[in-house]
N, C-alpha and C positions, 0 to 999 in steps of 0.2 A: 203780108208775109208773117210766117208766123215761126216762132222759136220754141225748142221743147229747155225746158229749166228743170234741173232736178233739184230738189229739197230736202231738209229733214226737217220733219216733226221733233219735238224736244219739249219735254216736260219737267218740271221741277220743283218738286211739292206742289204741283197740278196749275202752275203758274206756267202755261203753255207758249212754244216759240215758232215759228216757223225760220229756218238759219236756212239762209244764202249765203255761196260765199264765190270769191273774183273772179271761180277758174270757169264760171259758169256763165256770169254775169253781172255787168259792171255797175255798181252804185248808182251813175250818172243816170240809168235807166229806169231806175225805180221812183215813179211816181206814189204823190201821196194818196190819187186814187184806185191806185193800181193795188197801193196796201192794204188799202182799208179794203178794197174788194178781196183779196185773198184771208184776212183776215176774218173775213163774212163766216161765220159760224154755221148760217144756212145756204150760203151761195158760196162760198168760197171752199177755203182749208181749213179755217176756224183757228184762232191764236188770239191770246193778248198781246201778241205783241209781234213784229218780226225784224229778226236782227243780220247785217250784211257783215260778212267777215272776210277780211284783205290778209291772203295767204300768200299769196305769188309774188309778192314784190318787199313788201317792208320786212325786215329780218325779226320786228315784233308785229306778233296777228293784231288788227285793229279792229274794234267792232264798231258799226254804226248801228245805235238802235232806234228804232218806229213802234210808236204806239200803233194800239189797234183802227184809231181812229186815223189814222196816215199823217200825223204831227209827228218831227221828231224829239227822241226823249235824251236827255245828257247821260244819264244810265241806269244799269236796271240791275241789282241784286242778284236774282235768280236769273235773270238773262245772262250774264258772266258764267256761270254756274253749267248754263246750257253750252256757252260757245266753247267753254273748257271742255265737256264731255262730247263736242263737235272737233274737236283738233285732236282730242287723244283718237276717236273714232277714225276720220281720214290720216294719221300718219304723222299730223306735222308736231308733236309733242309726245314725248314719248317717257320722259320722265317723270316721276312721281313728285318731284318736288322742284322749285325752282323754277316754274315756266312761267311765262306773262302774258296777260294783253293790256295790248293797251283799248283807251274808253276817254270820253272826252274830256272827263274830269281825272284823268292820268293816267299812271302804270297799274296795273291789280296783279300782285302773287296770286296763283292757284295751287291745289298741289290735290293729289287722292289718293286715298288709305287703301288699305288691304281692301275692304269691305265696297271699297267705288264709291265710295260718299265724297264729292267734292267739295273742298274748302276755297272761299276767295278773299283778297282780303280788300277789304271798302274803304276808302277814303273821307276823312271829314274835313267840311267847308265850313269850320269855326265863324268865321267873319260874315257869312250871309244869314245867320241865325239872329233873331228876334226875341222880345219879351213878347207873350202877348195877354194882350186884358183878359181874362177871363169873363168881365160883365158881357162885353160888346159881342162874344160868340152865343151868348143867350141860351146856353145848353139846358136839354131840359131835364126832369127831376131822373135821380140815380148816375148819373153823368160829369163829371168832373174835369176840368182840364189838366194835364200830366207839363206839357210842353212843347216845344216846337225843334226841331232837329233838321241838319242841310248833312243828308247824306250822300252827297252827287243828286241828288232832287228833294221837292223838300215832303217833309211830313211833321203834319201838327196831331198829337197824342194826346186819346182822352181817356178816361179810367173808368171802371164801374165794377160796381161789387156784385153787379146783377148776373144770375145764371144765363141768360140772355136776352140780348134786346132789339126785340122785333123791330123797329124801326129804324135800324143802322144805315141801311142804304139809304133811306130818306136824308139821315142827318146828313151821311156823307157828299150827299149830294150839295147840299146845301152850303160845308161850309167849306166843301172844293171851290167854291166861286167868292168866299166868303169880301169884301173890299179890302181887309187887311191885310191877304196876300198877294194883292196887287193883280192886273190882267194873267200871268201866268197861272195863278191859283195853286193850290195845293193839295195833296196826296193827304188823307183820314186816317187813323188809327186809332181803336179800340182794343182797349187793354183789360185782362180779369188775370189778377194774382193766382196762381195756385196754390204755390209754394215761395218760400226765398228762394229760389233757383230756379222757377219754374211760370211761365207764364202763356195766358191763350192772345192772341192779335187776330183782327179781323181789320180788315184793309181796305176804305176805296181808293182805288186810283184814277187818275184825272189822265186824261188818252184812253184808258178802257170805258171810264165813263157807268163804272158800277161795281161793287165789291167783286174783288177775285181770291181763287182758292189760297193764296198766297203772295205777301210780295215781302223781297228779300231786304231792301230799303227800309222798307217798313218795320221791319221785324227789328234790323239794326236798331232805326232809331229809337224804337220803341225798350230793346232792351239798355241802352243807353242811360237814358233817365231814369229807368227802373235802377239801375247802380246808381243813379247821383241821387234819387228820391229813398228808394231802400234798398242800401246795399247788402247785398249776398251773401252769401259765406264764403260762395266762390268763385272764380273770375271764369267761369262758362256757365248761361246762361239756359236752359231748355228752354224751344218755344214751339207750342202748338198750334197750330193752324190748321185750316179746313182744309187743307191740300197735304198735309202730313207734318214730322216736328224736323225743325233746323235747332242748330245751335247757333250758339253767340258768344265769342272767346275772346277775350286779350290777353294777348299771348307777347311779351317781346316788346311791348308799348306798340303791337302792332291790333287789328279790327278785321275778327276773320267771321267771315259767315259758313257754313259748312251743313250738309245734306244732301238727303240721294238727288241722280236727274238719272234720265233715261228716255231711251228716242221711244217715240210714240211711234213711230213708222217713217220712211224713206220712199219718195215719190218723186212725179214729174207733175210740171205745172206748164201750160200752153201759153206763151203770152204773145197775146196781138200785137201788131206794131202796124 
């Protein structure tokens, strides 16, 4: 038998989604091969990621999200980012300020400005955070270690003064699986200063399984330590990425991420059963 699903495409600083959500089709249904086949770039719909969102029943929207690889991930930056510009789109948010989802590491504020640039705000896991050796990551020359950050998933940040460095995805490949963070492994971050307020991030993440245009995590953690290592002048940070620039703010003793998203397109998807 087969079911027709409708979806949307959603992008976010080119950190792309595919969003389902309950009225459609129920979580319990979504296999992990099932994602990763939609997520297929050349056989599917193509996504880093795809996120299910529970409208119809919980008074707050809850997202569950799936790497590309059909693992699931505790959460995603710019995936918040996307389900916010999925709820104002179908109806069920309508306020600029004040709205929530929740995500499995808690509640996230969102809110959007005049200009449609959605802010969210991120939560930190102080107590899952680590030192880590700098020897035993064996980085090679122009490379440096910055830190390690649990921002709802984790990422370890490395630094370079280098215009750029051809061999990123290798490294990151490498020290996603690295032993020191254990069988889960961890999310890569490379970092080049601009400016004091101003920084570029290149990301691998671990479920994509290769640098993507963006990740919003990332980005967090990465401007994080840039405040504890060399702080700013001011408490929002600009951050460039190969998928466009987000900000990075403390605002309130609050942790906001903020930047455009926009539906890539609206579709149907056939799914066997």
């Amino acid at each position: 038998m087969k079911k027709i699903i409708p979806f949307a495409k959603i992008e976010a600083t080119g950190n792309d989604f595919i969003i389902l959500d309950d009225r459609e089709i129920a979580a319990a249904l979504l296999s992990s091969e099932m994602i990763k086949n939609w997520c297929d770039r050349h056989f599917g719909i193509g996504a880093d990621g795809l996120i299910h969102v529970s409208v119809s029943g919980p008074a707050t929207p809850r997202m569950l999200f799936f790497n590309a690889n059909g693992s699931r991930g505790a959460m995603c930056g710019n995936g918040l980012r996307a389900v916010a510009l999925h709820l104002l789109t179908i109806g069920v948010c309508h306020k600029k300020h004040d709205n929530f989802i929740e995500a499995d590491d808690g509640l996230h504020r969102f809110t959007v400005d005049e200009q449609g640039r959605i802010s969210v705000e991120l939560l930190l896991n102080e107590q899952n955070e680590k030192k880590i050796d700098a020897a035993a990551l064996d980085l090679p020359a122009g490379i440096e270690l910055l830190g390690f950050k649990q921002v709802g998933v984790p990422h370890l940040v490395l630094k370079t003064e280098l215009d750029e460095f051809a061999d990123f995805e290798k490294l990151g490949r490498r020290l996603r699986s690295h032993p020191l963070f254990g069988a889960p492994g961890t999310n890569v971050n490379l970092i080049r200063m601009v400016n004091e307020n101003t920084i570029k991030v290149r990301t691998y993440e671990r479920g994509v399984e290769s640098e993507t245009l963006s990740c919003g995590t990332g980005v967090t953690a990465s401007a994080l330590l840039c405040w504890e290592r060399f702080p700013p002048s001011q408490k929002t940070l600009t951050v460039q990425t190969r998928g466009g620039i987000l900000k990075v703010e403390q605002k309130n003793s609050r942790l906001w991420l903020g930047g455009p998203a926009h539906i890539v397109f609206i579709g149907q998807k056939i799914l066997e059963s």
